[in-house]
N, C-alpha and C positions, 0 to 999 in steps of 0.2 A: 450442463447448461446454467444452472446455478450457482456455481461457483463462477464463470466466466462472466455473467450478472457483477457477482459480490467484488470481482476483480476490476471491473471496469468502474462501477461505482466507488470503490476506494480508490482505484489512480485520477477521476476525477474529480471526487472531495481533496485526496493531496493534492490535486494541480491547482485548485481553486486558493488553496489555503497558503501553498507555495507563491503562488499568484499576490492572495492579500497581503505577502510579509514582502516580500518584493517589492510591491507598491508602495506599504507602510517605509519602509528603508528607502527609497526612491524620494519621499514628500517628503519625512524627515531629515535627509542631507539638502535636500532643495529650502528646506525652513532656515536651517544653519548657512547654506552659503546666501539666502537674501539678507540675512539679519545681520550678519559676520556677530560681533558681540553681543548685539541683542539676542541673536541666536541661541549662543552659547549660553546666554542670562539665563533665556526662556527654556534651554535644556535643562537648568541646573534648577530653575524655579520648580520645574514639573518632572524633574529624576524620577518618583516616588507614583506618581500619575504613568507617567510610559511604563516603568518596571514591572507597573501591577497588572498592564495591558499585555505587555510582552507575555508573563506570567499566568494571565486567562489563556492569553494563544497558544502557549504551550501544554497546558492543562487539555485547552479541546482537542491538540493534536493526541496528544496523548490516549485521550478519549477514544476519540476516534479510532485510533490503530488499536488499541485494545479490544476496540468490538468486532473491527474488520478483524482480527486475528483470530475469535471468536467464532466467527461465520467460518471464517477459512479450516479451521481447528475442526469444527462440529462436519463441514462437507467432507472433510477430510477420513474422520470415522464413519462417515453413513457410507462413503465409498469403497471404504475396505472392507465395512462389516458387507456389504453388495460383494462385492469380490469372491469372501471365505463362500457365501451363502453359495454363491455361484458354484464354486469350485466345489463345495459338497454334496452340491446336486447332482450336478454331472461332470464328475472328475476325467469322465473320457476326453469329451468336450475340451475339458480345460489342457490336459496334456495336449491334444492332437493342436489347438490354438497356438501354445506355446511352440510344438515342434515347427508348426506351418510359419508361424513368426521368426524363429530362429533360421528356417532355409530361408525364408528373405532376406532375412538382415545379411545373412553370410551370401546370397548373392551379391546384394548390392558391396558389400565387401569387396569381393573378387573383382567385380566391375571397377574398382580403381586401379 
């Protein structure tokens, strides 16, 4: 449940952030074709101003997927070490699950 949490919250922040660069590139070619060469002036005046913005945005993406990868990384081992624990408690359990799982699958197999 947690993980599906941390999944939905990271494809949301990317939609958002995906969103703001979208926009950003949208208002920025709309700046260039009102201006024609003023445009181009005011690109070349403030190269140094967008490049460092461009450059935070990047940074926070970055950020971001790093921590999300994090979360996803850390759910990732709490679920396997759940898993072995499982499996060493009651390894009957665990075979007869996998056997009862595998006649499904191989039904729904034959079904095609």
């Amino acid at each position: 449940m947690a993980s599906e949490l941390n999944k939905k919250e990271m494809a949301a922040s990317v939609a958002v952030m995906r969103d703001d660069v979208l926009q950003l590139t949208d208002d920025f070619v709309d700046v260039i074709r009102h201006f024609g060469k003023k445009g181009r002036s005011f690109f070349w005046a403030n190269q140094k101003r967008l490049t460092n913005l461009f450059n935070v945005l990047r940074k926070d993406i970055t950020k971001r997927s790093a921590i999300a990868y994090g979360k996803i990384a850390k759910t990732s081992r709490i679920a396997a070490q759940r898993s072995r624990e499982q499996v060493k408690e009651r390894p009957f359990v665990s075979v007869f699950s996998a056997l009862a799982a595998g006649i499904v699958v191989g039904a729904l197999i034959r079904r095609r």
